[in-house]
C-alpha positions in Angstrom: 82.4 118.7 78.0 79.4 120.7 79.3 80.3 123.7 81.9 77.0 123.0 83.6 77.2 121.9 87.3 75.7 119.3 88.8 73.1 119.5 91.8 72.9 116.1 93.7 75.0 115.1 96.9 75.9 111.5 97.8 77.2 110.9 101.7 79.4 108.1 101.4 80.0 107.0 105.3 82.8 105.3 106.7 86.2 105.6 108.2 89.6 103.5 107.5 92.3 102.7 109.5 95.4 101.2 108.7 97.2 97.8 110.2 100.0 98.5 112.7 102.8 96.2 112.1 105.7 94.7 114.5 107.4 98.2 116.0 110.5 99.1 117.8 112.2 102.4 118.6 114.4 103.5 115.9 117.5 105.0 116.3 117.8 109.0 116.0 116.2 110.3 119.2 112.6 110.7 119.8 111.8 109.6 116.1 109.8 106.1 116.7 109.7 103.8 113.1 108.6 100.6 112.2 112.0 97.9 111.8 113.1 96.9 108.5 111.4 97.5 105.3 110.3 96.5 102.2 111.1 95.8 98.6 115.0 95.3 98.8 115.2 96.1 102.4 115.3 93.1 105.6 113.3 90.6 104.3 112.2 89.9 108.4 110.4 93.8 107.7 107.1 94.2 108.9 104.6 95.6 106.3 101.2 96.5 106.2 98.7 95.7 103.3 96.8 97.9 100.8 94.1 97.2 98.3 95.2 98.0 94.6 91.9 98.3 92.3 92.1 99.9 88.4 90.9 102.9 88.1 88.1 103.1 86.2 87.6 107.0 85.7 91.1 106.8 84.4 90.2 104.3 81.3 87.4 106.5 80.7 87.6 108.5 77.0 83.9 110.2 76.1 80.9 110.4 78.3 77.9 112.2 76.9 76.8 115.1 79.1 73.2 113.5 79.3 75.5 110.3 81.3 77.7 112.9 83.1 76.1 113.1 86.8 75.3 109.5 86.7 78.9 108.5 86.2 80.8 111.1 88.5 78.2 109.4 91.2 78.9 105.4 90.2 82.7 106.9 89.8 82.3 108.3 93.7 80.7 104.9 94.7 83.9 103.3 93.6 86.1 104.7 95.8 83.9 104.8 99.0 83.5 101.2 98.2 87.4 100.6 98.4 87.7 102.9 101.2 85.2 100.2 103.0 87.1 97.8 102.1 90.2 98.9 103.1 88.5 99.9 106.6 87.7 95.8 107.0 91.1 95.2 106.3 92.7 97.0 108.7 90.4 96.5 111.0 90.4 92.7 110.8 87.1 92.0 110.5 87.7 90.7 106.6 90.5 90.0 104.6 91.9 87.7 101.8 89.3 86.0 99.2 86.7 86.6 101.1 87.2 90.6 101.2 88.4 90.7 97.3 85.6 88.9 96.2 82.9 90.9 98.1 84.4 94.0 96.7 84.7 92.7 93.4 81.0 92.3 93.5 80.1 95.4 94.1 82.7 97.2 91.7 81.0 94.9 88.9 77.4 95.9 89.3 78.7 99.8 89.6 80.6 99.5 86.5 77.5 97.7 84.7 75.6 100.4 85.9 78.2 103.4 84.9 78.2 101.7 81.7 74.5 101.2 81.1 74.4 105.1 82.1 76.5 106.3 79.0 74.9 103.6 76.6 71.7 105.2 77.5 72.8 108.7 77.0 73.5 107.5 73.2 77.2 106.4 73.2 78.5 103.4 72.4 78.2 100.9 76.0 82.1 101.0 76.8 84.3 98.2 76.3 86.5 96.4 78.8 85.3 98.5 82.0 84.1 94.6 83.2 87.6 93.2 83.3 88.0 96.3 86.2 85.9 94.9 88.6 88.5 93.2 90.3 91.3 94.1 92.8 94.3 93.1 94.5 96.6 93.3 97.9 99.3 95.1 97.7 102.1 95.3 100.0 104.4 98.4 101.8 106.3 99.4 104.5 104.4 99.3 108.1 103.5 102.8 109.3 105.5 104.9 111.8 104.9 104.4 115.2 104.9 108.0 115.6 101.6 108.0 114.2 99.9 106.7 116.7 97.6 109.1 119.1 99.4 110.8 122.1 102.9 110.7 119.6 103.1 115.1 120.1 105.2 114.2 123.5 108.1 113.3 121.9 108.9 110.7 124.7 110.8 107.8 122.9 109.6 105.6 125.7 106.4 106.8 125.7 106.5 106.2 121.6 107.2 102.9 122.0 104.9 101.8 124.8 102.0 103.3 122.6 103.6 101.2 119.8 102.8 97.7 122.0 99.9 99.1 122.8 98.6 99.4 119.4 99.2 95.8 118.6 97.0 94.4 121.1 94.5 96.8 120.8 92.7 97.3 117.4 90.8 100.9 118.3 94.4 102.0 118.8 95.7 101.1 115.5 98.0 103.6 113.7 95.7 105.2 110.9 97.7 104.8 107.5 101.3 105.7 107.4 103.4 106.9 106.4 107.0 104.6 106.6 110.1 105.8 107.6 111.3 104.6 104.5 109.4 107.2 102.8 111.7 110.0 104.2 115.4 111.2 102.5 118.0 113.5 103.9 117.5 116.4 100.6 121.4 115.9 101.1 121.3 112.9 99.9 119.5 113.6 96.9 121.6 114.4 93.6 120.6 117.4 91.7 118.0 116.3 89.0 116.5 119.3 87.5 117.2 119.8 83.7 115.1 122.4 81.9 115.0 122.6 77.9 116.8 125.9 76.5 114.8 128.9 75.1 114.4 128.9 71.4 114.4 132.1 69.6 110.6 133.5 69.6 110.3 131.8 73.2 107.8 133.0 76.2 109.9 134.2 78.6 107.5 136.7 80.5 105.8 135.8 83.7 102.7 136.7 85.4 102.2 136.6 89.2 99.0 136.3 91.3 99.0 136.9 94.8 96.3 134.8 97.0 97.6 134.5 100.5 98.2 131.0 102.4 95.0 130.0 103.3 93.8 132.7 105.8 90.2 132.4 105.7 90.4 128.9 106.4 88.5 127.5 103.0 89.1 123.4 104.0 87.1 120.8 102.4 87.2 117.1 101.8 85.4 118.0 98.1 86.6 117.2 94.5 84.3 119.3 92.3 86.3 118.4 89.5 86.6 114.6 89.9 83.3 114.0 91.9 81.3 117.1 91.6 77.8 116.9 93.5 79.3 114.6 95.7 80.2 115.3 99.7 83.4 113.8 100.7 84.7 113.0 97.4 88.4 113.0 97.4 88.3 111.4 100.9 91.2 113.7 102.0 91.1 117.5 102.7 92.2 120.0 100.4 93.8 123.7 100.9 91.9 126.1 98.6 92.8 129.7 97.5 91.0 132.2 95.0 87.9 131.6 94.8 86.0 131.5 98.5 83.3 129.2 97.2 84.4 126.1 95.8 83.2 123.1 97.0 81.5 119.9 95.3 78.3 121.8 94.5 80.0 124.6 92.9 78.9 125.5 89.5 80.5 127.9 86.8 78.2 130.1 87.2 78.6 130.2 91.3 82.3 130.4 90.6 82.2 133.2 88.4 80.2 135.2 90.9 82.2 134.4 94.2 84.6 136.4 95.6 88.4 135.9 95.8 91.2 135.7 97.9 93.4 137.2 95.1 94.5 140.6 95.1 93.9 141.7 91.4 90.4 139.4 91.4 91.6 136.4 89.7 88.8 134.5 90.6 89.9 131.1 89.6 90.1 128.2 92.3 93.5 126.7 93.3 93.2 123.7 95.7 95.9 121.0 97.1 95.7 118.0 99.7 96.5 119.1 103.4 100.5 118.4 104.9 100.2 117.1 108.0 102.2 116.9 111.0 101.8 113.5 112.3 102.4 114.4 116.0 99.2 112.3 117.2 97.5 115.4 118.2 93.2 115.6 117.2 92.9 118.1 114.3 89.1 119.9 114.5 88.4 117.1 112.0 89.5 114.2 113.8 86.2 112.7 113.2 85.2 114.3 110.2 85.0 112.5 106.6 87.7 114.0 105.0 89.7 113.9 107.9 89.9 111.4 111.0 87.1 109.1 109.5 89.3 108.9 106.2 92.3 108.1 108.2 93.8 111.6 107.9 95.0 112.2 111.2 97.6 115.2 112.8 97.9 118.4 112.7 97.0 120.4 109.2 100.0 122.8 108.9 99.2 126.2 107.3 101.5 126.9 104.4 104.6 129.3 105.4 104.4 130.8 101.5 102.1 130.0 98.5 103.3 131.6 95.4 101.2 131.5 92.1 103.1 132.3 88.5 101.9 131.9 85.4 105.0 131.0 82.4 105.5 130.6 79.1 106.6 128.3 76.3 110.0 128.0 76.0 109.5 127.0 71.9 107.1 129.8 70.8 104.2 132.3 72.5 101.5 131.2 74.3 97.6 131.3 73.5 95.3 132.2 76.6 93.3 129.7 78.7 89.4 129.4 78.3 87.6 130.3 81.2 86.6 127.4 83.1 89.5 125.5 82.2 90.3 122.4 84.4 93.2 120.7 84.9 94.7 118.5 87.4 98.4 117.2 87.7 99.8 114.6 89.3 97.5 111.2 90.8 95.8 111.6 93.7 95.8 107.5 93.7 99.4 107.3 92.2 100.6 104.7 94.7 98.3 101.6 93.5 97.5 103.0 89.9 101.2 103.1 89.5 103.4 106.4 88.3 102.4 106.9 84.6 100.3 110.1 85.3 102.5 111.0 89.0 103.4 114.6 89.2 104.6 114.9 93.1 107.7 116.9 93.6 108.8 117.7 96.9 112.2 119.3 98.1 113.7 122.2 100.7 114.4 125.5 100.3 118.1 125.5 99.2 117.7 122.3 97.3 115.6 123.0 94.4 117.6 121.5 92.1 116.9 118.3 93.9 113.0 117.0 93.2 112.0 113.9 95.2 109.1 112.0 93.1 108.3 109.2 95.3 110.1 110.2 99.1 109.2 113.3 101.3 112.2 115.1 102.4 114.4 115.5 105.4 115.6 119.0 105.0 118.7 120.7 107.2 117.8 123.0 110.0 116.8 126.3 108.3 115.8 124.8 105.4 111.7 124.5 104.7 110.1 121.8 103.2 108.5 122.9 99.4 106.0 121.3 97.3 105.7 122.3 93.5 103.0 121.9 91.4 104.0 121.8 87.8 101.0 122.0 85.6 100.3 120.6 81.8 100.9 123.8 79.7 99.2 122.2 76.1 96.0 122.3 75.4 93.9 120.4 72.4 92.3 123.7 71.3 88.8 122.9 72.3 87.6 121.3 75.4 88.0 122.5 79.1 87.6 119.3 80.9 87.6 115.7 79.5 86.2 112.2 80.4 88.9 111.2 82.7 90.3 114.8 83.5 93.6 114.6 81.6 93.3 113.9 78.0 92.0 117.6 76.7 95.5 118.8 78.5 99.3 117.9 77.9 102.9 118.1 79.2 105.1 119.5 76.6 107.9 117.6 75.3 111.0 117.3 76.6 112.2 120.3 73.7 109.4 122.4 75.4 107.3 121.8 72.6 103.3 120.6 72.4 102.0 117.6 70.3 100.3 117.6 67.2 97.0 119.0 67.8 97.9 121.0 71.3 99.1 125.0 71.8 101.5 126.1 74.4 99.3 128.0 77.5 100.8 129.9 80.2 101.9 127.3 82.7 100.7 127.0 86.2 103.6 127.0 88.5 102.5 126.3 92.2 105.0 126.7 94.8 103.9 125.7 98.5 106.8 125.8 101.7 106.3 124.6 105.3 107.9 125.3 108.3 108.4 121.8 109.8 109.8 121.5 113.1 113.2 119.5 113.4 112.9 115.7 113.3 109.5 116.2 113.0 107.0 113.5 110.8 105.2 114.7 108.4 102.4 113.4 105.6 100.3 114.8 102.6 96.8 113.9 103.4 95.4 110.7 100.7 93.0 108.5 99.9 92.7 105.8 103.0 94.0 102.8 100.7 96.6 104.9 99.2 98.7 105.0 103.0 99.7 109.0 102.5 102.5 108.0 99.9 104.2 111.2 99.1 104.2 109.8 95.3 100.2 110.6 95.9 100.7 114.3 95.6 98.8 116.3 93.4 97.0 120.1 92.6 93.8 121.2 90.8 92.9 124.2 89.2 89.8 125.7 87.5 90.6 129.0 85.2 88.2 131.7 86.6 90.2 134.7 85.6 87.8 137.3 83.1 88.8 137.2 79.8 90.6 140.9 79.9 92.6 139.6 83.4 93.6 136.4 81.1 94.5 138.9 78.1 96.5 140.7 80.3 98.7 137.4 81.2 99.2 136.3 77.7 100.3 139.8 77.2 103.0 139.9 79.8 104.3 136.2 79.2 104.7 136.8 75.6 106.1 140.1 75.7 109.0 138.7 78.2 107.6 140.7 81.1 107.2 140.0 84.6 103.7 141.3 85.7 101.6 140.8 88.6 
């Protein structure tokens, strides 16, 4: 893949909002939920409806750098064009055939057209991108009352009241989840972590980089990795540390001369989706893309502790990162595209042992909620990025060892914990469509350490040290 950036910006507009199902108050206080459930639960369960459309960038294998900027931007188009879609579903102003088969209209010209673009650029036209074009509903649990603007009282009646309200009146509608059934007590949980044993010649050094929680305030609603050039293009807002620069128009060569938030001038950029409190209070993006206009509503909490480690292999040593390096983990779009590439894993401090995949936890007073971003630690030698964003990187095996063709790296280890007040709803910010699921999770990183800083890791990781 080329490391050059791309220069063009593309403003998708439009907001989405999510249908408000049959609500009542819920037992347990002040907490407000929707009655019933779905899939196994009361069949009389309300639920709300999604739209569930292939991903296209995810079938995606070569694209010539030539076709590059004209498929990120068809690729962007995409997913403002669900977004839309979703927004006239929720809304009421569309729905059934009529809405598919308007949106399967225009996914098929823009995936002629991202075709035509990499057939022109000398590649073979891709195969079977047509059969994409169309999309389906998809049902889940009706959103949380609680949701629903003025919710920050904390007045069950009040709650409730608000609940009515928002079925008679559509400019009131909760915006997108998430479902009390998407919340389990951590206590709940059975312990579920198993790690593969070290091997003789294993890894077993560390190296630490410390880049605060945010301070400066670097928020976004970019993807420069997914949709670079393009304004607005994950549709949710991200948390960055590192580098101070990085948004959709960054470049390597912009990145590489930015300043840092890290304090021994790792320059690389680390970004995650927003948590949420979802106490019906307006965030300073309320009606921001990115934000409010993306359904992304609530209170952005600031992260209690980042931490940033670097490990090794637990089969052999491992061989430094390129500069520039990209890799994402976990699927942004998890909850319709399914779980095959899902790497959420959310828990409490105390509970570590217990990783929730598909449920945000309930943790015990005292105990903070923790996200942790385990990254692909194999690599296939030569590229830094790949067509769909995944296939120059790996997950080891379950031994801890890399696939033909891959070498162990130092693997990114992020580890994220919020304070969360008691009882309190919470939700990771998402696509519109993809109702804050907290299967959706999911971290980014671009390698912009030097080459000496990167040495310097190897160094410690294979030599068993713990640096910083």
């Amino acid at each position: 893949m080329s490391q050059k950036g791309h220069k063009r910006r593309l403003r998708p507009a439009h907001k989405a909002l999510a249908v408000m199902s049959a609500l009542v108050l819920g037992g347990g206080g002040a907490v407000v939920v929707a009655q019933g459930a779905f899939a196994g639960q009361d069949a009389a369960a309300p639920v709300t409806a999604t739209i569930d459309c292939p991903d296209v960038g995810d079938r995606l294998r070569t694209v010539p750098d030539q076709a590059r900027p004209a498929v990120d931007e068809k690729l962007a188009q995409l997913d403002t064009q669900v977004a839309d879609a979703y927004r006239q579903l929720s809304s009421g102003r569309a729905r059934g055939d009529a809405l598919l088969g308007g949106l399967k209209d225009q996914r098929g010209k823009t995936i002629a057209s991202l075709s035509d673009a990499i057939g022109q650029a000398g590649d073979a036209r891709p195969e079977g991108l047509d059969a994409l074009s169309a999309c389906t509903m998809k049902q889940a649990p009706a959103p949380d009352p609680a949701d629903e603007p003025g919710a920050g009282d904390g007045e069950a009646q009040g709650l409730a009241a608000q609940g009515a309200a928002a079925q008679q009146d559509g400019a009131r509608q909760a915006k997108g989840g998430p479902a009390r059934s998407d919340f389990v007590a951590i206590g709940n949980v059975r312990p579920n972590v198993r790690k593969p044993g070290n091997r003789q010649g294993a890894s077993t050094g560390s190296f630490s980089v410390q880049c605060g929680r945010n301070e400066n305030g670097h928020f976004n609603p970019d993807n420069v990795i997914v949709a670079p050039g393009v304004s607005n293009g994950a549709h949710h807002m991200h948390d960055y540390v590192g580098n101070k620069t990085t948004d959709a128009f960054s470049t390597n060569n912009s990145l590489a001369a930015s300043g840092t938030t890290c304090t021994n001038g790792d320059q690389s950029t680390y970004y995650w989706p927003v948590l949420r409190l979802r106490d019906g209070r307006a965030e300073r993006d309320a009606k921001a893309p990115g934000g409010g206009q993306d359904a992304n509503i609530g209170t952005i909490l600031r992260p209690k502790q980042v931490t940033i480690d670097f490990k090794g292999s637990p089969v052999g040593k491992v061989t430094a990162m390129p500069r520039f390096l990209r890799i994402i983990t976990g699927d942004a779009k998890a909850f319709t595209n399914g779980p095959g590439n899902a790497n959420a894993s959310w828990s409490c401090t105390g509970f570590e042992n217990r990783q929730l995949k598909d449920k945000y936890p309930v943790c015990p007073k005292g105990s903070d909620v923790v996200r942790t971003f385990t990254f692909q630690s194999c690599w296939d030698g030569n590229n830094i990025d790949s067509a769909n964003h995944r296939t120059h990187v790996a997950f080891a095996n379950k031994d801890g060892s890399c696939k033909a063709g891959f070498k162990a790296l130092p693997q990114l280890v992020q580890r994220i914990t919020y304070s969360v007040p008691p009882g309190a709803r919470f939700a990771v910010d998402s696509f519109p469509e993809q109702l804050h699921k907290p299967v959706t999770d999911h971290g980014d990183f671009i390698n912009v350490m030097s080459d000496g800083l990167m040495a310097k890791a190897v160094r410690c990781i294979n030599d068993g040290r713990a640096c910083r």
